[in-house]
MDTraj code that builds the backbone (N, CA, C; nanometers):
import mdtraj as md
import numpy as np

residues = "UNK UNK UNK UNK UNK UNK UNK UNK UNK UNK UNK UNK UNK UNK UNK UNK UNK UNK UNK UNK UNK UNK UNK UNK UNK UNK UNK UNK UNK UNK UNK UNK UNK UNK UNK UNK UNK UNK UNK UNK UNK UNK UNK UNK UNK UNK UNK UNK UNK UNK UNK UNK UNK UNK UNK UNK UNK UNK UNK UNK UNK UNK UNK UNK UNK UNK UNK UNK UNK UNK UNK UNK UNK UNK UNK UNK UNK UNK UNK UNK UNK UNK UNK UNK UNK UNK UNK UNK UNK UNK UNK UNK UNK UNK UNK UNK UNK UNK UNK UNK UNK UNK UNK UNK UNK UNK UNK UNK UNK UNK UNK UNK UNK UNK UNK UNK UNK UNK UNK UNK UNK UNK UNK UNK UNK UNK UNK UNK UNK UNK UNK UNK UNK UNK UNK UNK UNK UNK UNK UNK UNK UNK UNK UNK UNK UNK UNK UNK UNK UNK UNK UNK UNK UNK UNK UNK UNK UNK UNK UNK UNK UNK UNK UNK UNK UNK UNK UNK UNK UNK UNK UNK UNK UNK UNK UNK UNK UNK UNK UNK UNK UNK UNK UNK UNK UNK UNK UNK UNK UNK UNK UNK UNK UNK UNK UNK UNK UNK UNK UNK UNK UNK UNK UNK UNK UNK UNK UNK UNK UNK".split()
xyz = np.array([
    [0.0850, -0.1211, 0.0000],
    [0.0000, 0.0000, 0.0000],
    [0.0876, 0.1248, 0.0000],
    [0.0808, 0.2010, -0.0702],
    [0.1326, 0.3446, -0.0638],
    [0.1660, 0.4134, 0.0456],
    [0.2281, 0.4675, 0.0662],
    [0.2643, 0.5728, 0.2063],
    [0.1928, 0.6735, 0.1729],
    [0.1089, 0.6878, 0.3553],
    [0.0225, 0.8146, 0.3426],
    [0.1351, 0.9242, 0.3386],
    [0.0984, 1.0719, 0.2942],
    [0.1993, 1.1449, 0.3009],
    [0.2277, 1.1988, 0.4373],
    [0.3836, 1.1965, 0.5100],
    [0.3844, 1.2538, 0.6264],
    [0.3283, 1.4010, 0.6535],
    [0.2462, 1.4759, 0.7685],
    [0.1894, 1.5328, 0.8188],
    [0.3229, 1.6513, 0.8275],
    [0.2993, 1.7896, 0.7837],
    [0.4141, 1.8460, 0.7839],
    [0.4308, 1.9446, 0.9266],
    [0.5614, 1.9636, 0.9786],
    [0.5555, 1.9121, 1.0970],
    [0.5968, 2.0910, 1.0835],
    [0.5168, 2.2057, 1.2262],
    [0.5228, 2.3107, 1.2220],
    [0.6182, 2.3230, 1.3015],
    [0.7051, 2.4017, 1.2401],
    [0.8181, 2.4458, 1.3552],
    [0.7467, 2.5386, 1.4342],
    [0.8628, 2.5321, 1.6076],
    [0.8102, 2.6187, 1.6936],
    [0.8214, 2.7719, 1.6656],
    [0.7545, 2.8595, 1.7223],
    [0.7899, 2.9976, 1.6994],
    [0.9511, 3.0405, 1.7546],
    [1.0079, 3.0904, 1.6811],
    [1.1497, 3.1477, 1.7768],
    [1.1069, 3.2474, 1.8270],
    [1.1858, 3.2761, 1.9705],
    [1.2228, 3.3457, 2.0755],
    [1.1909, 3.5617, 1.9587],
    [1.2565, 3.5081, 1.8828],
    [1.3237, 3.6500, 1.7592],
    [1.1844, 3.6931, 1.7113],
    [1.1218, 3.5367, 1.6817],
    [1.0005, 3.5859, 1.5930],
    [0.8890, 3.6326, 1.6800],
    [0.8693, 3.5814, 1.8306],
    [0.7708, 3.6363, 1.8638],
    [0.7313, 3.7854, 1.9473],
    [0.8762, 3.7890, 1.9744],
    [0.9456, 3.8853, 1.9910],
    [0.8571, 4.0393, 1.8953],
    [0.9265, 4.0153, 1.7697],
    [0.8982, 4.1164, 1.6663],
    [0.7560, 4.1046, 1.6588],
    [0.6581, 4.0479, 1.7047],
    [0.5077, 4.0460, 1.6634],
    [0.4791, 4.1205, 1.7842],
    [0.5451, 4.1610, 1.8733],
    [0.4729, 4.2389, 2.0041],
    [0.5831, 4.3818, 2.0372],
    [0.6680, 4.3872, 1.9276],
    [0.7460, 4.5631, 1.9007],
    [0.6628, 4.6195, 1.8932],
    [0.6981, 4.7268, 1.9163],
    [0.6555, 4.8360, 1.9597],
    [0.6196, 4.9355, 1.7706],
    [0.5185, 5.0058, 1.7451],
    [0.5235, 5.0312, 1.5867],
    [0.7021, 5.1176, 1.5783],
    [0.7669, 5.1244, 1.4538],
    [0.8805, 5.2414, 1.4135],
    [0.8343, 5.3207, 1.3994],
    [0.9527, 5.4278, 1.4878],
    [0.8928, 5.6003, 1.4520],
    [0.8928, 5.6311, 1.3103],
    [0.9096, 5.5780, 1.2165],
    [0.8672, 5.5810, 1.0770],
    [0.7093, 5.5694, 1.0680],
    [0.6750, 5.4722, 1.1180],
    [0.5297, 5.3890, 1.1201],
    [0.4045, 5.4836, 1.2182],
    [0.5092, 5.5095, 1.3509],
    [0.4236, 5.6116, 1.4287],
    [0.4175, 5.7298, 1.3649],
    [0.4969, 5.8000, 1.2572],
    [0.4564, 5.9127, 1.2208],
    [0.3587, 5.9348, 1.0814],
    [0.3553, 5.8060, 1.0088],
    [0.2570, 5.7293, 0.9031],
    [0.1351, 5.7921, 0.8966],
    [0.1390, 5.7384, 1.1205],
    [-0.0389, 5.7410, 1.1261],
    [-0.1061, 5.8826, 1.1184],
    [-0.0157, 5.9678, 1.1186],
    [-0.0673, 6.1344, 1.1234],
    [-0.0863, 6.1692, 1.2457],
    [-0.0579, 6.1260, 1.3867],
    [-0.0608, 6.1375, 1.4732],
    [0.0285, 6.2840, 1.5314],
    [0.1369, 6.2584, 1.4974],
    [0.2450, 6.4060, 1.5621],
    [0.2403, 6.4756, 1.3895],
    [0.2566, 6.5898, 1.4662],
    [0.2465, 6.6933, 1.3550],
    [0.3644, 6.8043, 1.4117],
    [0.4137, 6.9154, 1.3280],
    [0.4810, 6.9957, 1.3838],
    [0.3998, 7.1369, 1.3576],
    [0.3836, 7.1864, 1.5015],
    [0.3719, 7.3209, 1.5214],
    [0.4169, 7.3822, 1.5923],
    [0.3714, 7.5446, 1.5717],
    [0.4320, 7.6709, 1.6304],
    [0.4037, 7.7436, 1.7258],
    [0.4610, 7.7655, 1.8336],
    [0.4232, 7.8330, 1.9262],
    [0.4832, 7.9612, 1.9521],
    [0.4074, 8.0758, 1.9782],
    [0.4784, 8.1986, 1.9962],
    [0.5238, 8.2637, 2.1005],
    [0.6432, 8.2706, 2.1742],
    [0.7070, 8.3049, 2.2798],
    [0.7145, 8.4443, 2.3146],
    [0.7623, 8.4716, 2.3797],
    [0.8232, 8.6336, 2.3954],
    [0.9354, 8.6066, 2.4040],
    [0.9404, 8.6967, 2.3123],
    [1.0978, 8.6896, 2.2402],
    [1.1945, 8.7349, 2.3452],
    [1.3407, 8.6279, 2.3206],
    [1.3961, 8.5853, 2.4536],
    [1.3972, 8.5165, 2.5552],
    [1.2873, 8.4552, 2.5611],
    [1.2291, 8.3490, 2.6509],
    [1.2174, 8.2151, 2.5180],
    [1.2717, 8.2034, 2.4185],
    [1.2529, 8.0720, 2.3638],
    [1.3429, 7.9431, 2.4380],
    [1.4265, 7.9668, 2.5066],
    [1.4752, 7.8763, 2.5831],
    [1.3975, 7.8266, 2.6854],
    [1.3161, 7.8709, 2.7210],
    [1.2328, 7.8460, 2.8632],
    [1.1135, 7.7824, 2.8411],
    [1.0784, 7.8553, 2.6979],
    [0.9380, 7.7857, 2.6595],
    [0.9978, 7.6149, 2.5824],
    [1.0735, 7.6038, 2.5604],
    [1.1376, 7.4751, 2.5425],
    [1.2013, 7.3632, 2.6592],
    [1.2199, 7.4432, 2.7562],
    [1.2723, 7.3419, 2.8847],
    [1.1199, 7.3322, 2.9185],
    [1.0144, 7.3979, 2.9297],
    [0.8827, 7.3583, 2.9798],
    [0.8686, 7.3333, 2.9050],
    [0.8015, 7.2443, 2.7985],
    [0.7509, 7.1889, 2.7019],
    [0.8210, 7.0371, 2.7134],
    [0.9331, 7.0183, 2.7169],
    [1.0199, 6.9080, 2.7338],
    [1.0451, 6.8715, 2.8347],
    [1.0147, 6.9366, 2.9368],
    [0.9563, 6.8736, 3.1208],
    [0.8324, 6.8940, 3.1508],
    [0.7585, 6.9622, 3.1667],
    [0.6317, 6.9750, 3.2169],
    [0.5362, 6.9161, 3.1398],
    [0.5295, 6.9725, 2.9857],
    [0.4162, 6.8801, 2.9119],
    [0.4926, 6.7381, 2.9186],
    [0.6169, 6.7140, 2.9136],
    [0.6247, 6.5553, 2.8658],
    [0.6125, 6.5042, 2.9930],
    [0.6262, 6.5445, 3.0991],
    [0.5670, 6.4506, 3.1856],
    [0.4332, 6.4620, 3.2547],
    [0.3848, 6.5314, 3.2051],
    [0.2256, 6.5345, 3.1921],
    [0.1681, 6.4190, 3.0749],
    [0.2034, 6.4660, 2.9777],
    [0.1721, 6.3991, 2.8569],
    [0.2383, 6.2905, 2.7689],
    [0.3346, 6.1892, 2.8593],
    [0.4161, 6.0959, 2.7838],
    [0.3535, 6.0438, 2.6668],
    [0.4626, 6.0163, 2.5747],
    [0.4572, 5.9654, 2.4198],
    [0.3261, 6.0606, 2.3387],
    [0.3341, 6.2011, 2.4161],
    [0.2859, 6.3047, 2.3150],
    [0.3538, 6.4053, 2.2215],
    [0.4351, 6.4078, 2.2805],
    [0.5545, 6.5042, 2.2434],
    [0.7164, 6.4454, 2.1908],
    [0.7282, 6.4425, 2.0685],
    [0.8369, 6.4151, 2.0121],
    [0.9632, 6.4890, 2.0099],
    [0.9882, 6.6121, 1.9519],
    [1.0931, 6.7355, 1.9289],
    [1.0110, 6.8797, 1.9564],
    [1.1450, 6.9185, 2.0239],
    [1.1191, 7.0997, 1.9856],
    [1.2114, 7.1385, 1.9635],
    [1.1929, 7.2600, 1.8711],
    [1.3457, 7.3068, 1.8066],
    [1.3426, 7.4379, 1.7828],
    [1.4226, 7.4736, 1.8475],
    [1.4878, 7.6529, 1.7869],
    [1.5679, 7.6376, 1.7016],
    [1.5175, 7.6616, 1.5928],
    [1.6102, 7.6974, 1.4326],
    [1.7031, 7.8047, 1.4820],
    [1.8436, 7.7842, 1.4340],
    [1.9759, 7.8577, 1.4497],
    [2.0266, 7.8640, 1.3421],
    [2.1298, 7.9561, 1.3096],
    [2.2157, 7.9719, 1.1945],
    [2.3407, 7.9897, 1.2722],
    [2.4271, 7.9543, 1.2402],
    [2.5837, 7.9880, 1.2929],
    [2.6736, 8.1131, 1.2010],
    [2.6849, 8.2259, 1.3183],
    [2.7148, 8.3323, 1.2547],
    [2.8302, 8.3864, 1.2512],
    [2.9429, 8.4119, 1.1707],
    [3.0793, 8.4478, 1.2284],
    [3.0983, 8.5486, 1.1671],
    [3.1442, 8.6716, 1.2552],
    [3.2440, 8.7755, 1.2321],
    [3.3535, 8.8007, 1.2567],
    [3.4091, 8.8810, 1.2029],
    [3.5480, 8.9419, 1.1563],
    [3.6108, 9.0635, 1.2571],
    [3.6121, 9.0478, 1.3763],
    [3.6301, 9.1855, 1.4899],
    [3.7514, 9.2560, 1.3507],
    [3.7419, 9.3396, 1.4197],
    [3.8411, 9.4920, 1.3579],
    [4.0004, 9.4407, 1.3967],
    [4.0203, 9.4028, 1.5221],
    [4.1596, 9.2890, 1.5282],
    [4.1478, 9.1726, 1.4570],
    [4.1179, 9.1545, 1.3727],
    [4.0401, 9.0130, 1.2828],
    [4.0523, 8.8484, 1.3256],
    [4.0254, 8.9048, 1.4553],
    [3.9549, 8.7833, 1.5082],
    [3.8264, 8.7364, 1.5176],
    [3.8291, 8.5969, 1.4916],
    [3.6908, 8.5500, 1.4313],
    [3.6078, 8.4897, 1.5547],
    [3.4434, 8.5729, 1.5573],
    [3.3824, 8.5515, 1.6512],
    [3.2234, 8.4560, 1.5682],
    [3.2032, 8.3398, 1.6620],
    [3.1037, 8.2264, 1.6110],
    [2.9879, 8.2753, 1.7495],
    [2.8864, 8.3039, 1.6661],
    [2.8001, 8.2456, 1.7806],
    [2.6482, 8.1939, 1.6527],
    [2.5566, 8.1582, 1.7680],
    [2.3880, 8.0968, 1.7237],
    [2.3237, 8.1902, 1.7016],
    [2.2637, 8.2333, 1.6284],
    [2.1512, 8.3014, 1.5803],
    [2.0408, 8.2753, 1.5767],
    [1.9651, 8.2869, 1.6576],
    [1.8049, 8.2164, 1.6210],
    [1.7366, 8.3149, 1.4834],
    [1.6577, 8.2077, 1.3831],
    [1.6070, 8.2149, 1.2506],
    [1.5108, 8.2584, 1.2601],
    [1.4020, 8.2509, 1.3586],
    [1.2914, 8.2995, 1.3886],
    [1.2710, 8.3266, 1.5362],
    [1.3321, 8.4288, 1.6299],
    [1.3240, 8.4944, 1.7438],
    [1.1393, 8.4960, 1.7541],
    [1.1369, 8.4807, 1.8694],
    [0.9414, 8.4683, 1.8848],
    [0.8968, 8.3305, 1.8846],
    [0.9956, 8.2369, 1.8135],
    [0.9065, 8.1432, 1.7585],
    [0.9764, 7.9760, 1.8072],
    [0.8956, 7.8914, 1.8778],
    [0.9294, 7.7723, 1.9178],
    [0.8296, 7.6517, 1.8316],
    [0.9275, 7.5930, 1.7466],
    [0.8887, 7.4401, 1.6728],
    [0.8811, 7.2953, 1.7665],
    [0.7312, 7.2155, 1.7965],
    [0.7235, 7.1669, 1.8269],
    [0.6360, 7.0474, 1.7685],
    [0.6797, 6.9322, 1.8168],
    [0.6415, 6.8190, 1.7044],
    [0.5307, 6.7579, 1.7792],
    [0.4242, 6.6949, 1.7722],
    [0.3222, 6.6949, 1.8706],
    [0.2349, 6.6103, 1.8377],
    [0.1731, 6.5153, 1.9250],
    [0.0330, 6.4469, 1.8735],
    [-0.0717, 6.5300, 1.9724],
    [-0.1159, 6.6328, 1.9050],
    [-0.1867, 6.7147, 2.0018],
    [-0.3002, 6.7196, 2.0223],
    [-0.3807, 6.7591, 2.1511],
    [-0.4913, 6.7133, 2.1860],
    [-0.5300, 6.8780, 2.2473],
    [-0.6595, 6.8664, 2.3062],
    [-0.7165, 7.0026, 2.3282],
    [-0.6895, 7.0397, 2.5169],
    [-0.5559, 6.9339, 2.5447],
    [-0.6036, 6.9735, 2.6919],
    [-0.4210, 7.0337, 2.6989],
    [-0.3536, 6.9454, 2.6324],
    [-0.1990, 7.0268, 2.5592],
    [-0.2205, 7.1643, 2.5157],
    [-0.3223, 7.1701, 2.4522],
    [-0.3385, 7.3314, 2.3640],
    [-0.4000, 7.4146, 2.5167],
    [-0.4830, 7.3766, 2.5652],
    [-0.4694, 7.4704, 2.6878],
    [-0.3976, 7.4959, 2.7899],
    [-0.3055, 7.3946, 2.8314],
    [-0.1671, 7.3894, 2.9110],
    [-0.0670, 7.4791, 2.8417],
    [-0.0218, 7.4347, 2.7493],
    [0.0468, 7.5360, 2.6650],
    [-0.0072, 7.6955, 2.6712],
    [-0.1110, 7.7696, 2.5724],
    [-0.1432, 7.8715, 2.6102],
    [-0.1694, 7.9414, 2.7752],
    [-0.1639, 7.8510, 2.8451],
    [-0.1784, 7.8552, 2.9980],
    [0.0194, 7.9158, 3.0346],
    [0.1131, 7.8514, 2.9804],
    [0.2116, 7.9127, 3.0039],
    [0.2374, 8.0469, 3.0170],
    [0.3430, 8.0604, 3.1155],
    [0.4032, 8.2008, 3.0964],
    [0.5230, 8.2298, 3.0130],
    [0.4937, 8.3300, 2.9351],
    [0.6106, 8.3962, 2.8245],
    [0.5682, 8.3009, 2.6742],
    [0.4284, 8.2481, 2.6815],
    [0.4126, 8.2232, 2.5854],
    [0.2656, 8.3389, 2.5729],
    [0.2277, 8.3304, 2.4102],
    [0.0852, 8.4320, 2.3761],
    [0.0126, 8.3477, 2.3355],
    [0.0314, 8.2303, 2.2628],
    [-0.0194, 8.0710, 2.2189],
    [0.0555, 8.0315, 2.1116],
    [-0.0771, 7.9901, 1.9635],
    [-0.0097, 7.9426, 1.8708],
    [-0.0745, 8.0862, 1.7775],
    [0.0024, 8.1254, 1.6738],
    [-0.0083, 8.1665, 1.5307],
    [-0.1386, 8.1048, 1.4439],
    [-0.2311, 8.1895, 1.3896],
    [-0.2063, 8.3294, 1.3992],
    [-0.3496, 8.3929, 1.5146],
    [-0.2674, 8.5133, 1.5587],
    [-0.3941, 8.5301, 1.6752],
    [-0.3953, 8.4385, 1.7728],
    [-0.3587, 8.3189, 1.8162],
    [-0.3853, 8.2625, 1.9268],
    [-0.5470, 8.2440, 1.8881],
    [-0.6527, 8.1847, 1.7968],
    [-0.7600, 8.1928, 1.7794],
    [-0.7915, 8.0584, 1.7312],
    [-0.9023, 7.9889, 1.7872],
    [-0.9143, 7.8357, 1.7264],
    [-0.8173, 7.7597, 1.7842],
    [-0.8311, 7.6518, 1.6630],
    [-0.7902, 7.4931, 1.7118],
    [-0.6428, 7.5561, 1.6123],
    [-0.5231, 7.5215, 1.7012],
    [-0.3980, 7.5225, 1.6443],
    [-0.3863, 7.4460, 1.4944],
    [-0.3400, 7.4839, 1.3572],
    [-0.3150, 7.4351, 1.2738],
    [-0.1615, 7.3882, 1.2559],
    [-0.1365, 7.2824, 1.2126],
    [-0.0034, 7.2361, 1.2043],
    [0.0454, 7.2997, 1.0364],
    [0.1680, 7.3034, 1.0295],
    [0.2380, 7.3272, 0.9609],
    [0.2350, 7.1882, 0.8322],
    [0.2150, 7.2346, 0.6846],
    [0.2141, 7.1587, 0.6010],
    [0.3594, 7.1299, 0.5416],
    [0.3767, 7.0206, 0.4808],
    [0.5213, 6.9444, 0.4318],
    [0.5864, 7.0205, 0.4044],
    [0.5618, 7.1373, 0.2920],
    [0.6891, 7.2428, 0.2491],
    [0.7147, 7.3651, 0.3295],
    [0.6326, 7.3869, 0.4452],
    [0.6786, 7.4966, 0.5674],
    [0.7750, 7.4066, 0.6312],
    [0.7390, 7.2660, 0.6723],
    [0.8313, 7.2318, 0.7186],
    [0.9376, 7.2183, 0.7102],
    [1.0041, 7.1355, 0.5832],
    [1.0854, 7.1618, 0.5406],
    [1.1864, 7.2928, 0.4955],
    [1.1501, 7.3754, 0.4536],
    [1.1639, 7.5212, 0.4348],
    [1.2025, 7.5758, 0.6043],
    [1.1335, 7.5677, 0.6766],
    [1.1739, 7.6008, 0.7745],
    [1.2734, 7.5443, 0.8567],
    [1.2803, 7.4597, 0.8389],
    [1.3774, 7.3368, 0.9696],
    [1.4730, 7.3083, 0.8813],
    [1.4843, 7.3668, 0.7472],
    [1.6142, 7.3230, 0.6570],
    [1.6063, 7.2208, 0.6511],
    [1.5370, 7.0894, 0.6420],
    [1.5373, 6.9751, 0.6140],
    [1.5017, 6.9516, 0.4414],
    [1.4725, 7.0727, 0.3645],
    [1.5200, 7.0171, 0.2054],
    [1.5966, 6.9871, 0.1124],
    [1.7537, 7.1008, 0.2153],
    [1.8623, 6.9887, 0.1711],
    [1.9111, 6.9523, 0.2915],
    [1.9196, 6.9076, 0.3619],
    [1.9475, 6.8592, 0.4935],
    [2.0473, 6.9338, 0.5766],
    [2.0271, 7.0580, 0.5639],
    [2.0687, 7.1343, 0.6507],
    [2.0059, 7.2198, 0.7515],
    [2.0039, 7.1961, 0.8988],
    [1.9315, 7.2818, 1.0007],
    [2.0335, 7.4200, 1.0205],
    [2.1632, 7.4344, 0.9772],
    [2.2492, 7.4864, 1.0531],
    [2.2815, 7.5814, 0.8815],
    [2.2945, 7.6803, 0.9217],
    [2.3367, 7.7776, 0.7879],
    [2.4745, 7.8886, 0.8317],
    [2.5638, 7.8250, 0.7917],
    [2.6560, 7.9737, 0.7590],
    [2.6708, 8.0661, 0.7690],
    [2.6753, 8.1852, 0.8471],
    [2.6655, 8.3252, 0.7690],
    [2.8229, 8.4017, 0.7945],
    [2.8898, 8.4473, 0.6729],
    [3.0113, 8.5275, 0.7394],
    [2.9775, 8.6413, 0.7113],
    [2.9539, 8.7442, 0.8077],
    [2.9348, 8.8880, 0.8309],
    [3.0752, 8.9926, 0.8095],
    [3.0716, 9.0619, 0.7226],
    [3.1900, 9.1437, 0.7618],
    [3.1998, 9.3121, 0.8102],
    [3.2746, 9.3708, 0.9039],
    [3.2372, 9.4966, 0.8839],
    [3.2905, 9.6054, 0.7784],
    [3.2650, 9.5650, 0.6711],
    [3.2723, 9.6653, 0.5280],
    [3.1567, 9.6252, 0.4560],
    [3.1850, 9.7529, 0.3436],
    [3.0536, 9.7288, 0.2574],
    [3.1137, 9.7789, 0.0961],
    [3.0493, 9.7155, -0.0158],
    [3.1129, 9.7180, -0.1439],
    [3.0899, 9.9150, -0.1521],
    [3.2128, 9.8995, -0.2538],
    [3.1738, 10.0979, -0.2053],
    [3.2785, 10.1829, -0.1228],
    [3.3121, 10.0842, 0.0077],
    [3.4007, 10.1093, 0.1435],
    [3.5692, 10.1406, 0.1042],
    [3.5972, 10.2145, 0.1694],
    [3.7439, 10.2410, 0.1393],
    [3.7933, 10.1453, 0.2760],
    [3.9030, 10.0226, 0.2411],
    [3.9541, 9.9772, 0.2848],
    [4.1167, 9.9816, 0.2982],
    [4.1962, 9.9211, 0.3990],
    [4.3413, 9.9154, 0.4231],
    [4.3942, 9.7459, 0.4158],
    [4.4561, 9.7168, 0.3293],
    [4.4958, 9.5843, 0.3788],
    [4.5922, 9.5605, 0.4757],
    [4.5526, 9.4692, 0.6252],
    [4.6888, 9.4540, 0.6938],
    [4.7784, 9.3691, 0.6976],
    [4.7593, 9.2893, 0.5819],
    [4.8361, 9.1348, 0.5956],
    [4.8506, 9.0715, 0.4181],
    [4.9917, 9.0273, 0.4033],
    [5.0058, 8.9621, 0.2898],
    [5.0573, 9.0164, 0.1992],
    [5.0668, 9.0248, 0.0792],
    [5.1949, 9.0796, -0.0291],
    [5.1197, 9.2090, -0.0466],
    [5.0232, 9.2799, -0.0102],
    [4.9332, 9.4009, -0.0259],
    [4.9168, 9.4788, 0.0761],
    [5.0157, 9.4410, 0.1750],
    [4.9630, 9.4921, 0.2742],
    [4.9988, 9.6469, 0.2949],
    [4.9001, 9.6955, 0.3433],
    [4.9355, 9.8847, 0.3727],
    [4.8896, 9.9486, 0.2609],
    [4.8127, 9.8374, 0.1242],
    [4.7992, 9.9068, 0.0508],
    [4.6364, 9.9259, 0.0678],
    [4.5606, 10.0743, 0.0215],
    [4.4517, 10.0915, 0.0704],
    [4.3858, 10.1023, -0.1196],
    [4.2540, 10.0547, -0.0966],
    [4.1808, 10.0735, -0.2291],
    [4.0726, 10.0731, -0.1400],
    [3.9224, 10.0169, -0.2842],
    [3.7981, 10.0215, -0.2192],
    [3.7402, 9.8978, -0.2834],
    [3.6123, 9.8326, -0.2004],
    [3.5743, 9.7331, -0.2087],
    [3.4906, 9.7352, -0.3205],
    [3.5148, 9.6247, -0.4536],
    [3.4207, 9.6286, -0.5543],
    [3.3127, 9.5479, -0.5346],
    [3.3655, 9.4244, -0.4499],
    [3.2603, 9.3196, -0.4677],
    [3.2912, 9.2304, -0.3525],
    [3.1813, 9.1700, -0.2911],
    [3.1750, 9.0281, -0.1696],
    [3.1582, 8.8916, -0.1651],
    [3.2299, 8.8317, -0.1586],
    [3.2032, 8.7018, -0.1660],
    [3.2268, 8.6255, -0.0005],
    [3.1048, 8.6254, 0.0680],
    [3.0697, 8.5828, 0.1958],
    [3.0898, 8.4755, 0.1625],
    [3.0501, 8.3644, 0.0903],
    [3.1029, 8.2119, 0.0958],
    [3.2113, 8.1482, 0.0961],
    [3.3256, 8.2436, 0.0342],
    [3.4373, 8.2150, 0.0131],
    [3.5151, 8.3013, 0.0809],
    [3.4522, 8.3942, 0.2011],
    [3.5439, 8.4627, 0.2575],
    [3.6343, 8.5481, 0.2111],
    [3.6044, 8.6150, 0.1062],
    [3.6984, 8.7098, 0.0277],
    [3.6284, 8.8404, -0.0122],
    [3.6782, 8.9497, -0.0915],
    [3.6747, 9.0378, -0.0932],
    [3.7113, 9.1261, -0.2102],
    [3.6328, 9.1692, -0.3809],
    [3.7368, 9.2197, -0.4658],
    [3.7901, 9.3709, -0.4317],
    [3.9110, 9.4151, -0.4153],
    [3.9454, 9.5537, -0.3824],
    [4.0108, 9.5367, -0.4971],
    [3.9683, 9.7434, -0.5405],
    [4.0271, 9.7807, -0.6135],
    [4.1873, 9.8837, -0.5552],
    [4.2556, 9.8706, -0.6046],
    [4.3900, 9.8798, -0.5360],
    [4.4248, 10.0299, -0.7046],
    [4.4698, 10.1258, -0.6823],
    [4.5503, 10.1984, -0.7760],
    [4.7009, 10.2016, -0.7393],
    [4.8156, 10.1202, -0.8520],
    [4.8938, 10.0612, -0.8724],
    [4.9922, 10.0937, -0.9570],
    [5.1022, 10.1962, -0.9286],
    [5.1909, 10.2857, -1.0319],
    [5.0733, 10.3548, -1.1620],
    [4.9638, 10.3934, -1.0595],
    [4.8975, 10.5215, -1.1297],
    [4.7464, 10.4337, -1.2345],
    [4.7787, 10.3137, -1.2094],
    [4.6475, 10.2410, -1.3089],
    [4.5925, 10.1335, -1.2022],
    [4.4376, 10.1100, -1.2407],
    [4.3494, 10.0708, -1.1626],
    [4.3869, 9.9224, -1.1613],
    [4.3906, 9.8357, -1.0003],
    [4.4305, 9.6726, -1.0279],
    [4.3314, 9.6341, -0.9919],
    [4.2481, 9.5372, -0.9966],
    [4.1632, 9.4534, -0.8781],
    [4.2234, 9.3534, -0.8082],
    [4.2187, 9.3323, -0.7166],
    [4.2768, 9.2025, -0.6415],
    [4.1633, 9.1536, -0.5487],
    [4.1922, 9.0227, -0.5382],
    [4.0829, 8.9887, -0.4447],
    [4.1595, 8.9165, -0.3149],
    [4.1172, 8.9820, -0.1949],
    [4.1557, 8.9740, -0.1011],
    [4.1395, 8.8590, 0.0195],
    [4.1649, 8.8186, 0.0912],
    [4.0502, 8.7495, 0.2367],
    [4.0185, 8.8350, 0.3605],
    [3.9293, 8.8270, 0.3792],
    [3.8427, 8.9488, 0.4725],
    [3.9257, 8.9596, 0.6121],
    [3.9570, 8.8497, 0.6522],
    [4.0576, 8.8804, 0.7860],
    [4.1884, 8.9807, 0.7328],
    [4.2152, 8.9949, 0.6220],
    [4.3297, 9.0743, 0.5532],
    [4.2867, 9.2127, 0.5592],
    [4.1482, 9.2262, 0.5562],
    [4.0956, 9.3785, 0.5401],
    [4.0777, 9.4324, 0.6579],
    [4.0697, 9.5828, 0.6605],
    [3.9979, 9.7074, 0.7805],
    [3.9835, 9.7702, 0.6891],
    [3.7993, 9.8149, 0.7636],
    [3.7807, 9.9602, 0.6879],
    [3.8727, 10.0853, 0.7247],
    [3.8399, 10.1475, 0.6769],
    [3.9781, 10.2828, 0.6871],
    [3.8547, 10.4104, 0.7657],
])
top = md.Topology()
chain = top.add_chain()
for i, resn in enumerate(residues, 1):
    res = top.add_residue(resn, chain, resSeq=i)
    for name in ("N", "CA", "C"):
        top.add_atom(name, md.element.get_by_symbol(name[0]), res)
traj = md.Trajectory(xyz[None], top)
């Protein structure tokens, strides 16, 4: 007689697999559901540090797994002192204004406006808070090319400016500024040179206005 066919035999669940059926969703997956959104809250300006340590202690432990990020947009700013030493500091991008990422509910929106050194949310403090759509966000938080943090080199001259150079094969020689190039840290001066006009282009720590 034929062999019945053997009964195919289920392996046990692994430890790994059952594991992964009771994780927790990915913050990919939790943000899917439309749940956190990012919005704006309006501070008094100067107090955005404060309205961010409360928000990230007080609501989150009021409100665990409601609150994701808050962020003060900065730019990193460096100047050129007159001894041309180079000074870095943070710039906030929007003074007034605190970014917060949120699955928000109507008892958050009154805790919040309940703060001090805040006025609420934009605009008017009126209604149900609206969140910020994909291209504010981005646009704002520099996340379209993946930069939160922006550059800026400030100098004290201006195209136009009669300058002195103090450093380098030009130095002591004085012209005026034609043109700026903040990205590259330089500077075109026009320099007059055994009686005819030169341009040279300079680096800004090399320059003082005159």
């Amino acid at each position: 007689m034929p062999k019945e066919p053997e009964e195919e035999k289920l392996q046990p669940e692994s430890a790994e697999d059952a594991e992964e059926e009771l994780q927790a969703p990915s913050e990919e997956e939790e943000e899917e559901d439309g749940r956190f959104k990012w919005y704006v809250v309006h501070s008094f300006s100067g107090y955005e540090k404060r309205v961010k340590k409360y928000l990230e202690g007080t609501i989150v432990r009021k409100y665990p797994e409601k609150l994701k990020e808050v962020l003060i947009p900065t730019e990193e700013v460096t100047r050129r002192t007159r001894k041309g030493r180079k000074s870095i500091r943070q710039k906030k991008l929007y003074p007034g204004y605190v970014f917060v990422k949120l699955d928000l509910t109507e008892e958050i929106v009154m805790d919040i406006r309940a703060m001090s050194n805040v006025s609420g949310f934009p605009p008017m403090n009126k209604g149900y808070p609206q969140p910020l759509n994909e291209d504010e966000v981005k646009r704002i938080l520099g996340q379209a090319e993946g930069t939160e943090k922006r550059k800026v080199v400030r100098v004290p001259f201006s195209v136009g400016q009669t300058v002195r150079v103090v450093e380098g094969p030009f130095k002591n020689f004085t012209g005026v500024v034609e043109s700026l190039n903040p990205d590259r840290g330089k500077a075109r001066v026009i320099f007059t040179i055994f009686g005819r006009k030169a341009p040279v282009e300079v680096e800004f720590s090399q320059v003082r206005s005159v």
